[in-house]
C-alpha positions as semicolon CSV with decimal commas, in nm:
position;residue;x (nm);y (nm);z (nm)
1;X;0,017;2,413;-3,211
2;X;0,149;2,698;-3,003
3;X;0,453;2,622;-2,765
4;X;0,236;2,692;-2,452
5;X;-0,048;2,482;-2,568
6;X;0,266;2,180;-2,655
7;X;0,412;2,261;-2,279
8;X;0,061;2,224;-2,106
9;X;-0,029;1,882;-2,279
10;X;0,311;1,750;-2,222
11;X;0,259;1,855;-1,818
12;X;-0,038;1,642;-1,836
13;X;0,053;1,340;-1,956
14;X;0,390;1,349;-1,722
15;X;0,106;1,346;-1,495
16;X;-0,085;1,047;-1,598
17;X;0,233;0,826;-1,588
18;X;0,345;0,915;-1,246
19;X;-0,020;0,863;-1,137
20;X;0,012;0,486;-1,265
21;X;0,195;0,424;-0,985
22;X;-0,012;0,589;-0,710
23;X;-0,185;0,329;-0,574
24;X;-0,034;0,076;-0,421
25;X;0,044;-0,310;-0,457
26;X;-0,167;-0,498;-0,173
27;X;-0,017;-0,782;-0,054
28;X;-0,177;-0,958;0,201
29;X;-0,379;-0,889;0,541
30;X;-0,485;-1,022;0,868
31;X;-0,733;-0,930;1,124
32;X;-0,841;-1,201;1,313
33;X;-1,242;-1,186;1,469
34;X;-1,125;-1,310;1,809
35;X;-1,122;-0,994;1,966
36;X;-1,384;-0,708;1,863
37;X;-1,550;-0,328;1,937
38;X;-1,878;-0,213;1,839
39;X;-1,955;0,057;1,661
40;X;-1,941;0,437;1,763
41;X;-1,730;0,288;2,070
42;X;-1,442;0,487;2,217
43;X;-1,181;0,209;2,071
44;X;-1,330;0,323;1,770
45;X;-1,300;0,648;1,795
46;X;-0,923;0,598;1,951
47;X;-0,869;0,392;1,583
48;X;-0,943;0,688;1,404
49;X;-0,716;0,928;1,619
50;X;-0,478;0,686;1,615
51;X;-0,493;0,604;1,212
52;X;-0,502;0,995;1,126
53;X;-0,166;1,073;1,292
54;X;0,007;0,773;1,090
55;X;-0,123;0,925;0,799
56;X;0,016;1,271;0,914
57;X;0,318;1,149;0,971
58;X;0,444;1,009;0,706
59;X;0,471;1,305;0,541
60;X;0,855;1,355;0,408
61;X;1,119;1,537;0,601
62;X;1,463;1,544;0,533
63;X;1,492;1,269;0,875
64;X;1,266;1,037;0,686
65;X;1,330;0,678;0,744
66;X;0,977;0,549;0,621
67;X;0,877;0,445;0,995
68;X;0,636;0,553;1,267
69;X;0,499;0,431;1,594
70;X;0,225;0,610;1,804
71;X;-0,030;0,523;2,094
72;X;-0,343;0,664;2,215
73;X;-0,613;0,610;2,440
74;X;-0,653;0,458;2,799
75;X;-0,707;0,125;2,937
76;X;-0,900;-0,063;2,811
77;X;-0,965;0,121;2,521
78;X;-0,571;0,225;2,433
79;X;-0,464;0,086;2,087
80;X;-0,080;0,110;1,967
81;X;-0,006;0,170;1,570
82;X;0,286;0,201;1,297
83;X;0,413;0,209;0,943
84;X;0,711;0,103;0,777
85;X;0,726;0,226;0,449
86;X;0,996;-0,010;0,233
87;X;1,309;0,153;0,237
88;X;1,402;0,185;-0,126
89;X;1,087;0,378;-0,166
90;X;1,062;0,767;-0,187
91;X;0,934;0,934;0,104
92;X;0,629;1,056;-0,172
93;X;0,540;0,677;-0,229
94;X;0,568;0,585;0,134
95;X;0,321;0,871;0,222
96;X;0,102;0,736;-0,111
97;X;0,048;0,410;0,065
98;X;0,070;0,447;0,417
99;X;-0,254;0,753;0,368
100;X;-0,423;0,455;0,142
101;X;-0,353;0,196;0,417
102;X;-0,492;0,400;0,706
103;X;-0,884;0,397;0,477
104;X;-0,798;0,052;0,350
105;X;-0,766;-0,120;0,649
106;X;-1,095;-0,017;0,784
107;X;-1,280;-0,132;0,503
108;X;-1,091;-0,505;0,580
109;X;-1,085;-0,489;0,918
110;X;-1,445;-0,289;1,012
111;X;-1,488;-0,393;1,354
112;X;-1,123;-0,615;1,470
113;X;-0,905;-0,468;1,761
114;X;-0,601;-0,641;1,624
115;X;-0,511;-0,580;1,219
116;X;-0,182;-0,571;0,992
117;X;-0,191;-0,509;0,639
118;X;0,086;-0,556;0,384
119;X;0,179;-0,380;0,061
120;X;0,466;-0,397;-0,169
121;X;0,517;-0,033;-0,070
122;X;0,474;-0,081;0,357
123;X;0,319;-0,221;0,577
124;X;0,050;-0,105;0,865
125;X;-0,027;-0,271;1,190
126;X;-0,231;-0,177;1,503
127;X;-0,338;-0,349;1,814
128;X;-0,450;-0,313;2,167
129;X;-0,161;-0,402;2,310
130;X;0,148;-0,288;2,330
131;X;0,393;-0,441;2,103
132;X;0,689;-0,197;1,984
133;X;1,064;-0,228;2,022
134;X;0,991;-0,622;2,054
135;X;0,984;-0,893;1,792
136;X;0,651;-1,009;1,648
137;X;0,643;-1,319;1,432
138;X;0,294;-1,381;1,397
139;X;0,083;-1,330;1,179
140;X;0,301;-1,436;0,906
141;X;0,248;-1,528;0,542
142;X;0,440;-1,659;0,224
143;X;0,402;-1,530;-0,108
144;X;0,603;-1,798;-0,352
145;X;0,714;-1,746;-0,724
146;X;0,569;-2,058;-0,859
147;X;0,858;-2,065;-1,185
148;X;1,133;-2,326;-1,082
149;X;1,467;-2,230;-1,059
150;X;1,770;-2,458;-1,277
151;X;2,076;-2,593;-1,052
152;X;1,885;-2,618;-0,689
153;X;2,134;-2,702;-0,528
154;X;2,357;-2,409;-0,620
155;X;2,101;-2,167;-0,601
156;X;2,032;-2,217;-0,283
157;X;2,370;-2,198;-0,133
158;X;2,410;-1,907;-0,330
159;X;2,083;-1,768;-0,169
160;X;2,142;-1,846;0,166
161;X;2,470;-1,648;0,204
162;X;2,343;-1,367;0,037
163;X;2,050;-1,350;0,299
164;X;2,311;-1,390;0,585
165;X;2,482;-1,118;0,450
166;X;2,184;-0,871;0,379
167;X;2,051;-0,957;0,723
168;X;2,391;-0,853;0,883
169;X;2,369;-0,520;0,702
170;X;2,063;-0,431;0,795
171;X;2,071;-0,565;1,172
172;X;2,428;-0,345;1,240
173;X;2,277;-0,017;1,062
174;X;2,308;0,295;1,310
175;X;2,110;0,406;1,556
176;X;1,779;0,575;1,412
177;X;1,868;0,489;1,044
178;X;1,702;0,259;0,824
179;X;1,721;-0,135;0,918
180;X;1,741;-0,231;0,555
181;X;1,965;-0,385;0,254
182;X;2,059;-0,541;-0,067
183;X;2,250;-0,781;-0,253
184;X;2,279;-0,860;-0,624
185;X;2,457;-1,175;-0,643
186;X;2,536;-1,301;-1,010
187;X;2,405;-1,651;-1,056
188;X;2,473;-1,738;-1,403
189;X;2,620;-1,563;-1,705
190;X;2,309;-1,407;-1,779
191;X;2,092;-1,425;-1,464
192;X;2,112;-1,279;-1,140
193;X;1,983;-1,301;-0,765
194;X;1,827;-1,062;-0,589
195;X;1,765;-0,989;-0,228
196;X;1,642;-0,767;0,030
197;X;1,589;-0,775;0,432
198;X;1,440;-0,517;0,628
199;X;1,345;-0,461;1,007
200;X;1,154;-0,225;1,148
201;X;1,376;0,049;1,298
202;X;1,260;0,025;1,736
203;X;1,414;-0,333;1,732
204;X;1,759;-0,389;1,818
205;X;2,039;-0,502;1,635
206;X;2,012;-0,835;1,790
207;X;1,633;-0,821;1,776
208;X;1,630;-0,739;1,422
209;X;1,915;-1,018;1,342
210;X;1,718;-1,284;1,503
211;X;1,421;-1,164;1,362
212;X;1,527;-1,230;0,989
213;X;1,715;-1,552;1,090
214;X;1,393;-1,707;1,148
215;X;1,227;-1,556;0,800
216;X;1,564;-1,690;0,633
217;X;1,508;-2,010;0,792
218;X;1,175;-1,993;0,666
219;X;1,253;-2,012;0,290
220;X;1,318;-2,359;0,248
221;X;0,953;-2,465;0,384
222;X;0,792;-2,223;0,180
223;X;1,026;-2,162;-0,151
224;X;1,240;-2,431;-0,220
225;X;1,330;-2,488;-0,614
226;X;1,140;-2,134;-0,651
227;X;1,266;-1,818;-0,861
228;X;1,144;-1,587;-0,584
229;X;0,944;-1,563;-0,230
230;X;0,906;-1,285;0,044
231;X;0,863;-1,396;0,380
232;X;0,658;-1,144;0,593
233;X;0,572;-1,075;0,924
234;X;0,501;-0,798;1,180
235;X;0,852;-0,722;1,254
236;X;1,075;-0,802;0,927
237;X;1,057;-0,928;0,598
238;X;1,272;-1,076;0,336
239;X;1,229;-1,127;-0,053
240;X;1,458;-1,273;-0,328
241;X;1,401;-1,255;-0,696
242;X;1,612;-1,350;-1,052
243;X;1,505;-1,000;-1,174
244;X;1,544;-0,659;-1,016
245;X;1,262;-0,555;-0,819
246;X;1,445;-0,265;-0,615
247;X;1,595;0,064;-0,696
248;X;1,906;-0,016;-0,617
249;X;2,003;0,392;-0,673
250;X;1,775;0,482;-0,347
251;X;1,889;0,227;-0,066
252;X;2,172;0,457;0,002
253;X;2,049;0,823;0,055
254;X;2,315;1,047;-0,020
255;X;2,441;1,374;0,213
256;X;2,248;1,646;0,199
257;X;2,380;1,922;-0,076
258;X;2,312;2,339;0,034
259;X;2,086;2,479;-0,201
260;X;2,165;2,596;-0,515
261;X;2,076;2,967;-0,630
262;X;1,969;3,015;-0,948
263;X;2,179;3,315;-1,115
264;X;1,989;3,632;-1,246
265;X;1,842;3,616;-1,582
266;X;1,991;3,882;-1,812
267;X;1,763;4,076;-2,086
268;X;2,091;4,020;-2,344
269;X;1,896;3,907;-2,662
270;X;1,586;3,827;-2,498
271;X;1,406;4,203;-2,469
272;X;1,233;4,276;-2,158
273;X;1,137;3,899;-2,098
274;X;1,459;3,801;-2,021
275;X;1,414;3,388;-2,188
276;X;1,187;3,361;-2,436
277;X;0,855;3,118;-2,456
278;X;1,011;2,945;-2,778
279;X;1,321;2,879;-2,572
280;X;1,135;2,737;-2,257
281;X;0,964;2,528;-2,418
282;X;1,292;2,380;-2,669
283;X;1,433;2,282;-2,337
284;X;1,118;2,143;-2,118
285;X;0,969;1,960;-2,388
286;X;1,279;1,709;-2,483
287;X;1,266;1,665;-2,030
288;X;0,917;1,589;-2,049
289;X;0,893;1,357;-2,315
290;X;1,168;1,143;-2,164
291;X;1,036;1,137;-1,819
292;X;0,678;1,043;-1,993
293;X;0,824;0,780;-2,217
294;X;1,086;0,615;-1,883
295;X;0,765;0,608;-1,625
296;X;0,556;0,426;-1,906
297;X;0,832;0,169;-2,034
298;X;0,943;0,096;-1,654
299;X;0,543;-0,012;-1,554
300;X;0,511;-0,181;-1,869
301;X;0,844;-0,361;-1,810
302;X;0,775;-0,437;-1,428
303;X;0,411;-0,568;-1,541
304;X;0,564;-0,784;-1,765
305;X;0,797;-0,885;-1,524
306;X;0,628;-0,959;-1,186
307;X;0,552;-1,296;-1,197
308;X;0,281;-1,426;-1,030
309;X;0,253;-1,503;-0,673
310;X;0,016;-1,706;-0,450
311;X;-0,026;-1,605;-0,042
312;X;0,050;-1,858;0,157
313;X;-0,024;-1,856;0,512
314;X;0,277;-2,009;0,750
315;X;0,073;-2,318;0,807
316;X;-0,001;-2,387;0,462
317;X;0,322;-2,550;0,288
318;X;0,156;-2,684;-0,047
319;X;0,220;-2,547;-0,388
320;X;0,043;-2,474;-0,688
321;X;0,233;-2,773;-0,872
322;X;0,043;-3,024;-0,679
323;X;-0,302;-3,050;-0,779
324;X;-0,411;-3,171;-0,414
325;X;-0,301;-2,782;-0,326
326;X;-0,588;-2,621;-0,497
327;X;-0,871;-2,839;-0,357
328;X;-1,120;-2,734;-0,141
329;X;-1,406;-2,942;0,065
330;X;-1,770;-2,892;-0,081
331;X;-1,836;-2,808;0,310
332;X;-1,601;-2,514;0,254
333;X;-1,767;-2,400;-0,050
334;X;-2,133;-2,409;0,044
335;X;-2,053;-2,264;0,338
336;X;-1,888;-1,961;0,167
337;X;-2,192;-1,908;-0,071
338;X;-2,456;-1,984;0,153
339;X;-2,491;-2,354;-0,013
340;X;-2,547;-2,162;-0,324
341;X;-2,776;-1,948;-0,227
342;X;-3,002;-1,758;-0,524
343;X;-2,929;-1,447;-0,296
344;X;-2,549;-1,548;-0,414
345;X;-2,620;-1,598;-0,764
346;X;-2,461;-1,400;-1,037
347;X;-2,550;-1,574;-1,345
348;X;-2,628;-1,829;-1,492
349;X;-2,440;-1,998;-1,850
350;X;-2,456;-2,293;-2,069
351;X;-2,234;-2,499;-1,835
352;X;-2,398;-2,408;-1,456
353;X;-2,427;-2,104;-1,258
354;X;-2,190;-1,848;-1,105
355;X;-2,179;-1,762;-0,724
356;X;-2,008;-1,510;-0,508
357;X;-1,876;-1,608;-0,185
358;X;-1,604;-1,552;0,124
359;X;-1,376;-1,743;0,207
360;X;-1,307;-1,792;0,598
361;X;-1,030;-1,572;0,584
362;X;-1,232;-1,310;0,424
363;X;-1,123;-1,354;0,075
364;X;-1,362;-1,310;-0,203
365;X;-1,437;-1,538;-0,471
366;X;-1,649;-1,645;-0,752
367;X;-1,758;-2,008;-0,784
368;X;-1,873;-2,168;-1,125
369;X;-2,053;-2,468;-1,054
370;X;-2,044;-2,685;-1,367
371;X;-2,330;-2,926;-1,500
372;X;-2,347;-3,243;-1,360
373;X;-2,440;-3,358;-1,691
374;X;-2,038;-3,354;-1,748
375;X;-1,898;-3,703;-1,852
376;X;-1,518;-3,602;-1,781
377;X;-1,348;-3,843;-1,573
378;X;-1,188;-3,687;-1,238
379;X;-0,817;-3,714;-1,318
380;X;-0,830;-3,583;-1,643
381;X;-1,092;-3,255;-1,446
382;X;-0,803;-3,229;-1,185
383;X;-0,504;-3,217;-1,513
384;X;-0,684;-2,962;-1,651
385;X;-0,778;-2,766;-1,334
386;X;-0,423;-2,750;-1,269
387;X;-0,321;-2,616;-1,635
388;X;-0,556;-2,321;-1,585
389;X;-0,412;-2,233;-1,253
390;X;-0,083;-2,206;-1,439
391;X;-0,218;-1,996;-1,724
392;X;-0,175;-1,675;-1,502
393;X;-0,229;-1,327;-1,681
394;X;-0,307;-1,014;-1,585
395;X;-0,644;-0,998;-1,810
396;X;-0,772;-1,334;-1,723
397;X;-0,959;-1,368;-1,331
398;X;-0,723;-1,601;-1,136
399;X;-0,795;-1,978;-1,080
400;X;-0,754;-2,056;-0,766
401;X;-0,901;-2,353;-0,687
402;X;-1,171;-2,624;-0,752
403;X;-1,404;-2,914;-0,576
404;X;-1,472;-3,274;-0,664
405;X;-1,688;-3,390;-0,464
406;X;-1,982;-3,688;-0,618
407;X;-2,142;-3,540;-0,888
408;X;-1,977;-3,173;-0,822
409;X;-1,732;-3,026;-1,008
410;X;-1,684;-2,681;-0,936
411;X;-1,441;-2,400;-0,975
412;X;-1,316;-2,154;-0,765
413;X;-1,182;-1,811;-0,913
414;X;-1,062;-1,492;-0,781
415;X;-1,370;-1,220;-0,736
416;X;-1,290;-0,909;-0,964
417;X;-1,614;-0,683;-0,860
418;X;-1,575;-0,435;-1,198
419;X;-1,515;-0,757;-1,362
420;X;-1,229;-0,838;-1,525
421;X;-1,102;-0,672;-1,872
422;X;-1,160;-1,011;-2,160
423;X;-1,547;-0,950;-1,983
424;X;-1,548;-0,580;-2,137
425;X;-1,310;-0,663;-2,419
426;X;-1,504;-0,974;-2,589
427;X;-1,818;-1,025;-2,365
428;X;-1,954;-1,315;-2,161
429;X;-1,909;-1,619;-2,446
430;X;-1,521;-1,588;-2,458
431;X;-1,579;-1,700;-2,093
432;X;-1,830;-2,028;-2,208
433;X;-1,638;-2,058;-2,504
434;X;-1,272;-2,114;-2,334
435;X;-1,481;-2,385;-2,046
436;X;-1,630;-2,534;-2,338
437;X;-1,301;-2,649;-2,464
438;X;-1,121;-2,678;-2,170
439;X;-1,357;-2,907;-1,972
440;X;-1,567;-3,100;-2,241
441;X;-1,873;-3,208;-2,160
């Protein structure tokens, strides 16, 4: 293989891994129906103005601090925006996922006046009324590590005075700069805690102290005994981890250095092309296969890694290791699905048919309701329900729920609408074949 042919292949593939990371990680979102426009109105058409300069402008600049706030329109059609972009991030990433916010929030939120989307890259929030330089608490949501942490007690002393301390750092930063930091905190000889607090920069120091406080204060409601949790909200958010989640080399940006100039090539050796093709590509290639080889291993190590979370609205409070937490009301169900309408149906298997439906809150799901021909007792369903919610994996569709109600038994999954990887990998039976042994008819 010639050296330019070795170069261009090696350019490509540094490509593919740096595109792995190009789309973000959604969170959560909220964009409540209470207050509306129609289509092709001029709110609608303010949205769009408004949603095309966040996208402009979050374009990197040597100023960059990963935030933006803009208005536009008049009463009563005016409608106020931002982004914070999370401030470990690159100003490339930020861009990344504040342009894929801007087109993913209208496909969430079509027709709502009011919307806020989260990602583990930033966050993007509009309304129609005006709400910067002031703190905004709601909407707010959870997301809990469900793995238990060892010595409570000390953990969460230990956590607590690292989040006092982060939220300090962040709350006194100057004027303009980021209102974010981080703390590594060892917590026993081989495991550490993690933690980060950020504001959004218009708030003031005292705004943006008080405004973690309450997240901090938040924590024990929502993640006691847990190896990690974020709190988030309009204004701040907080998250704490045993593993490293950040780039702890980027929350500090360093001075800016003058540019350097490259010194003239000389022709000594090299003839008339000054460095030869062979010499190029002796130095590029060992560069390219290393930056290939990190940006693979670190997204097959963070995949591995991320545990699993569950959203948690603020008025929620249970956890997945109660079983109670993962039931929903047959009301709930048939309402989502249009009491199982055929119009609904996706399929039908060996143990009952398959639904789609949506949840209240807009979520998606899939709903298997089982035969009633099933003999299985209720506890033992609701034992085993809650042992599949706890086999998380990032090939399987999530459980996330079930009913037992009479004669139903159904269960509620996350809706994958490609369908999920075991479907393409081993087909349709792996799916009848795992029920069949997990609930036994």
């Amino acid at each position: 293989m010639s050296p330019l042919k070795l170069f261009i292949i090696l350019s490509f593939l540094l490509g593919v891994a740096v595109t792995i990371r190009a789309r973000p990680t959604y969170l959560y979102h909220v964009c409540p129906n209470t207050t509306t426009f129609t289509a092709n109105s001029t709110y609608q058409a303010n949205r769009n103005i408004l949603l095309s300069s966040l996208s402009s402008n979050a374009t990197a600049n040597k100023y960059n601090i990963g935030f933006y706030n803009t208005s536009t329109g008049r009463d009563p059609d005016d409608i106020y925006g931002l982004f914070l972009c999370r401030g470990d991030f690159s100003s490339d990433v930020c861009q990344t996922c504040v342009t894929f916010a801007t087109q993913d929030i209208v496909e969430r939120c079509p027709v709502e006046k009011v919307a806020i989307i989260w990602y583990d890259e930033c966050l993007l929030r509009y309304s129609n009324q005006f709400f910067f330089s002031s703190i905004s608490q709601d909407p707010s949501a959870y997301l809990v590590n469900t793995q238990n942490i060892s010595d409570q007690n000390r953990f969460n002393e230990l956590l607590s005075n690292a989040m006092e301390d982060a939220a300090t750092e962040a709350a006194n930063a100057a004027s303009g700069a980021k209102k974010f930091a981080v703390k590594e905190t060892k917590f026993t000889g081989f495991q550490n805690l993690y933690n980060l607090v950020q504001c959004t920069p218009d708030l003031s120091s005292s705004d943006c102290n008080r405004c973690l406080e309450i997240a901090i204060a938040k924590l024990p409601s929502c993640c006691d005994g847990k190896q990690g949790g974020r709190v988030l909200s309009p204004s701040c958010n907080i998250r704490y981890e045993v593993y490293p989640f950040y780039n702890a080399t980027s929350t500090r940006a360093p001075p800016p250095s003058p540019p350097v100039v490259p010194p003239p090539l000389t022709g000594s050796g090299q003839g008339k092309s000054g460095i030869s093709v062979v010499t190029i590509v002796a130095i590029v290639a060992p560069i390219s296969i290393s930056i290939v080889l990190f940006c693979m291993g670190y997204c097959f190590l963070r995949r591995r890694a991320r545990k699993k979370y569950d959203a948690i609205e603020e008025d929620g409070g249970n956890e997945i290791s109660t079983v109670e937490s993962l039931q929903f009301d047959l009301s709930m169900i048939e309402a989502a699905t249009n009491n199982f309408s055929d119009d609904n149906k996706l399929g039908e298997g060996g143990f009952g048919g398959v639904y789609t439906g949506t949840l209240p809150n807009g979520r998606e799901i899939a709903v298997k309701r089982l035969s009633r021909s099933s003999e299985q007792e209720a506890e033992e369903f609701k034992n085993e329900v809650l042992l599949l919610a706890k086999l998380q994996h990032r090939n399987l569709v999530r459980l996330i729920g079930f009913c037992l109600e009479g004669e139903e038994k159904i269960l509620v999954y996350e809706f994958v609408p490609n369908k999920s990887l075991d479907y393409f990998l081993f087909g349709q039976d792996l799916l009848n074949i795992y029920l069949t042994t997990v609930f036994r008819s």
